[in-house]
KEGU-381871 format. One line per 8 residues: number of its first residue (from 1); for each residue x, y, z of C-alpha. Coordinates in steps of 0.5 Angstrom, whole numbers, plus 500, padded with zeros to 3 digits. Each point is the difference from the previous one (the first is absolute). Layout:
N
NUM) X Y Z ~ ...;
***
This chain:
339
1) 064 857 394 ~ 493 496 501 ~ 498 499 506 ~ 500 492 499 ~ 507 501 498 ~ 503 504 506 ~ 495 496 505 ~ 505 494 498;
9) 506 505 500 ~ 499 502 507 ~ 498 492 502 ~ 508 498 498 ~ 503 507 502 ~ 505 500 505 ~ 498 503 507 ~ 501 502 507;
17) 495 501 506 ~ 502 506 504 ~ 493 500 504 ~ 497 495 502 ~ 497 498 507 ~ 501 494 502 ~ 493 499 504 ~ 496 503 494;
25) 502 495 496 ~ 496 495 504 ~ 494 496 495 ~ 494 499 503 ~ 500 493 500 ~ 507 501 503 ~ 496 504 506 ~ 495 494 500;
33) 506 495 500 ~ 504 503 505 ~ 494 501 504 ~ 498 493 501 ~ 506 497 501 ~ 502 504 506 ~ 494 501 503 ~ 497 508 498;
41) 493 502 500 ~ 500 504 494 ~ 493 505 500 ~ 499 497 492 ~ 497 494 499 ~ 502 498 493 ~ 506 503 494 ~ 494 504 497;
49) 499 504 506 ~ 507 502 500 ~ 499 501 493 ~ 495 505 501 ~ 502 503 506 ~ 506 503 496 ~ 497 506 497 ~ 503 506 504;
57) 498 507 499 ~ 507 503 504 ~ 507 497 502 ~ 497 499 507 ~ 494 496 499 ~ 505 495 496 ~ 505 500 506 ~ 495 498 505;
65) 498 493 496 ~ 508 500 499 ~ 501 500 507 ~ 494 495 502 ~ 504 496 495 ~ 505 500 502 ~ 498 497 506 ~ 500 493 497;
73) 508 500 499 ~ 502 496 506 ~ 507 496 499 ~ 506 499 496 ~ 497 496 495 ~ 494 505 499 ~ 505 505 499 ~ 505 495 494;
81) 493 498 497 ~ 498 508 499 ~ 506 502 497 ~ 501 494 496 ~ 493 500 498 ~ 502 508 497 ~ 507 498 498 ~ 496 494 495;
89) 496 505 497 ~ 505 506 499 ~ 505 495 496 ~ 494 499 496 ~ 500 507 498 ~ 507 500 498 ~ 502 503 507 ~ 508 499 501;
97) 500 504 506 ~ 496 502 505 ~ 501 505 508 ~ 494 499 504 ~ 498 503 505 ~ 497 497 507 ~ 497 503 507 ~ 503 496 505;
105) 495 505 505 ~ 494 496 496 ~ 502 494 504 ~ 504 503 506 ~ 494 504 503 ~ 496 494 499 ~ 504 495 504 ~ 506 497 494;
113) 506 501 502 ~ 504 504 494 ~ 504 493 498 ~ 494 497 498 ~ 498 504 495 ~ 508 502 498 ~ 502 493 500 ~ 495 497 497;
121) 500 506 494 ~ 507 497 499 ~ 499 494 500 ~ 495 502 494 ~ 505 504 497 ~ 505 495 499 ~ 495 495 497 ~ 498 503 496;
129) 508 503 497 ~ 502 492 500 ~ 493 498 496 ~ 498 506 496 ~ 507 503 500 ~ 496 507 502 ~ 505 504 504 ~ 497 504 506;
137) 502 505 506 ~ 495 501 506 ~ 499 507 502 ~ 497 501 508 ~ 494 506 499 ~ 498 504 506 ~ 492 502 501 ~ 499 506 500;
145) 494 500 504 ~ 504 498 506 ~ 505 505 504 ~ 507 501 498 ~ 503 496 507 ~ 496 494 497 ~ 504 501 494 ~ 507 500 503;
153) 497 494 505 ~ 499 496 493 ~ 507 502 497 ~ 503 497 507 ~ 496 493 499 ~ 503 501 493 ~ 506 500 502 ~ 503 493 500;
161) 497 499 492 ~ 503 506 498 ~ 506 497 496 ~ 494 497 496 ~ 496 506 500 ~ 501 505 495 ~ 496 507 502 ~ 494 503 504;
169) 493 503 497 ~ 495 503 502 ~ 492 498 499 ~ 493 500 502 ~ 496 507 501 ~ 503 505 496 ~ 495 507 503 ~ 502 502 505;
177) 507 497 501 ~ 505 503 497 ~ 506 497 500 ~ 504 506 504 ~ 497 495 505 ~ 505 495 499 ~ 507 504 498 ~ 503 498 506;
185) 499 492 500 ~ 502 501 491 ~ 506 503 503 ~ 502 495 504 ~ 499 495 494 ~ 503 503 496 ~ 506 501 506 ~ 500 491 499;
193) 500 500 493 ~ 494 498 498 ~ 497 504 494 ~ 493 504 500 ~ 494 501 496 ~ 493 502 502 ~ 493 501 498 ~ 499 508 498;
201) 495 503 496 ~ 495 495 498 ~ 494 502 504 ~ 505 505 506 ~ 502 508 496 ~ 506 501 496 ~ 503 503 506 ~ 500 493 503;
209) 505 498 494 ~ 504 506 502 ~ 501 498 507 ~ 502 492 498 ~ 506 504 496 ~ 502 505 504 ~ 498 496 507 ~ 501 493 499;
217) 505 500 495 ~ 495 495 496 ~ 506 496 494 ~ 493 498 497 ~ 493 503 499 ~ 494 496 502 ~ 494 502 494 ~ 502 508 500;
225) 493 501 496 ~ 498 507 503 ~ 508 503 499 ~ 496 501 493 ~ 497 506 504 ~ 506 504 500 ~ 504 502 495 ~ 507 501 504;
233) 498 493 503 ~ 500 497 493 ~ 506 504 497 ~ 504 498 507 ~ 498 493 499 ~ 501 499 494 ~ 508 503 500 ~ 501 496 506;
241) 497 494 496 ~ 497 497 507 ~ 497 494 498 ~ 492 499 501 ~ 497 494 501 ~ 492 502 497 ~ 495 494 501 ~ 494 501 495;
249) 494 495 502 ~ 502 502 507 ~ 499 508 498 ~ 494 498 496 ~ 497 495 506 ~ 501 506 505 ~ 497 504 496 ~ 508 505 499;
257) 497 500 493 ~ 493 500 499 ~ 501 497 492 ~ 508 497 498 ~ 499 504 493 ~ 502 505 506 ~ 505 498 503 ~ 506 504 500;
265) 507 495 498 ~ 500 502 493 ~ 500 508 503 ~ 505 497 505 ~ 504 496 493 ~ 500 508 496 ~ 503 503 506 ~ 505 495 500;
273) 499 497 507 ~ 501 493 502 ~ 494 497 501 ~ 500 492 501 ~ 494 496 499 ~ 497 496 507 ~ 495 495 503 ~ 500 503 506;
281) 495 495 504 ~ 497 495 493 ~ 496 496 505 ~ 495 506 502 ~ 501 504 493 ~ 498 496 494 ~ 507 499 497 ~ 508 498 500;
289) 506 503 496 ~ 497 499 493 ~ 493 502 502 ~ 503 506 501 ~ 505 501 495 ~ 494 497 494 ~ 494 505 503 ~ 503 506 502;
297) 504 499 492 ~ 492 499 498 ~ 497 506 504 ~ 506 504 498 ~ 501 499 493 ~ 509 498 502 ~ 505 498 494 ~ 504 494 501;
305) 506 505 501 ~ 496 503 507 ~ 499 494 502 ~ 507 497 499 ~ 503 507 504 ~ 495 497 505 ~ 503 494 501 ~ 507 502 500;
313) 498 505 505 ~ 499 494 504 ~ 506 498 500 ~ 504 507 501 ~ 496 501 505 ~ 500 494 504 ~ 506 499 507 ~ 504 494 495;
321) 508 501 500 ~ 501 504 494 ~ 502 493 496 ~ 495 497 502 ~ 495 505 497 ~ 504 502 494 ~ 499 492 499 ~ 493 501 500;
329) 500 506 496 ~ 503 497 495 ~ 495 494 500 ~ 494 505 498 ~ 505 504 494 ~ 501 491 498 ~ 493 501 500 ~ 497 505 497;
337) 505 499 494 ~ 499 494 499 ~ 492 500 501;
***
């Protein structure tokens, strides 16, 4: 299929978002916006020089400006406007629903309380499901850069959203916090009722992966890249069809792959494993959904089929009610017949 041909295929396809940081997709000229409206010096004196200041070399040199970032995020309304902003852009793509994650500890540690950002986030979400018809679920990340009682000081704020809360993550600097170091406060999550996924593998060992499975009990696998470095992990990955939710441009920016032509999806598609296709944090990392959809199936050389399985992987692997998402599954089987 000529790459115009599936590039417009992608464009009408439908899809969910299972990783998406909430504040990473906040825009510079969102940044600056915000920043004037409620008074925030920001260390930039224009949106180019934003611009130019999102060129990392690792994961930490980008969470350090993601942080700074996040600074200018003050009220309930920066919060709504944010995740509208997101929700516009991904109905754009054709996303028909989207998990997203938020870091209550981001605000918390600089003084918001946790209703700011959670009510806010709502808000937003329920905009944006009204206006776009974008279906949504908000997923509470713990840093992971911060201790474990940090952690269980969060799902304690947590507590009176839960109902709307529909699980916990795990983010931030992967190396040297493997998540054993949070299994306590994932088994009283779990304990709660709310779903868990985690971020293993993308710049942390294969063994991180293996401790968000056998410890944190993980429903779903942020990234997963360097499972690829372990057979009996891709074999077990692969017959347990946990679901992956890989993120292209931002494993390219992070310098995860050097080049998208070597990028692992269509190994991890041979291997049968249940790879998504996500934006991670598309303010900072140069694309949304289709973005990474349309250039990963340039660099790699996709067929429409791979990418139709993507999509409905999105679906599978999403935390819908099971009507729901048979409903949206058979949104992309309507489209791929009828395209």
């Amino acid at each position: 299929m000529a790459e115009t041909q599936l590039s417009t295929y992608i464009a009408g396809l439908p899809k969910a978002e299972l990783h998406l940081h909430i504040e990473g997709s906040l825009e510079p000229e969102q940044m600056f916006e915000f920043a004037q409206r409620n008074k925030v010096a920001i260390p930039f004196d224009s949106v180019e020089a934003v611009r130019a200041a999102y060129d990392f070399s690792n994961l930490q040199d980008f969470l350090d400006i993601y942080y700074a970032g996040a600074n200018v995020l003050q009220t309930e309304a920066d919060f709504h406007d944010m995740a509208l902003a997101y929700f516009r852009r991904a109905a754009a793509d054709n996303v028909r629903h989207a998990e997203i994650f938020f870091d209550p500890q981001t605000h918390t540690d600089r003084g918001l309380p946790f209703a700011v950002a959670a009510d806010g986030l709502l808000a937003g979400m329920k905009t944006a499901e009204a206006e776009l018809g974008v279906s949504s679920s908000l997923i509470l990340c713990f840093l992971r850069h911060l201790d474990e009682g940090a952690a269980f000081d969060t799902l304690k704020a947590a507590e009176p959203w839960l109902d709307r809360i529909i699980g916990v993550g795990l983010d931030s600097s992967e190396v040297g916090h493997p998540p054993s170091k949070f299994q306590r406060v994932f088994d009283r999550a779990g304990q709660m009722g709310l779903k868990r996924v985690a971020h293993a593998g993308e710049e942390g060992p294969p063994q991180y992966v293996r401790e968000a499975l056998d410890l944190l009990h993980i429903d779903r696998m942020d990234h997963g890249n360097r499972s690829m470095e372990d057979e009996a992990l891709i074999e077990r990955l692969a017959a347990n069809q946990m679901t992956l939710t890989v993120c292209p441009l931002s494993n390219l920016k992070l310098c995860v792959v050097h080049d998208l032509k070597d990028h692992p999806v269509p190994e991890m598609l041979r291997r049968g494993l249940h790879v998504t296709l996500n934006s991670d944090d598309p303010a900072y990392f140069g694309g949304y959904v289709n973005q990474n959809y349309i250039q990963l199936a340039e660099a790699v050389g996709l067929t429409r089929d791979q990418v139709t399985r993507l999509a409905r992987n999105s679906f599978e692997g999403s935390f819908l009610p099971d009507d729901q998402k048979a409903a949206r599954i058979a949104e992309v089987e309507a489209y791929a017949a009828a395209t």
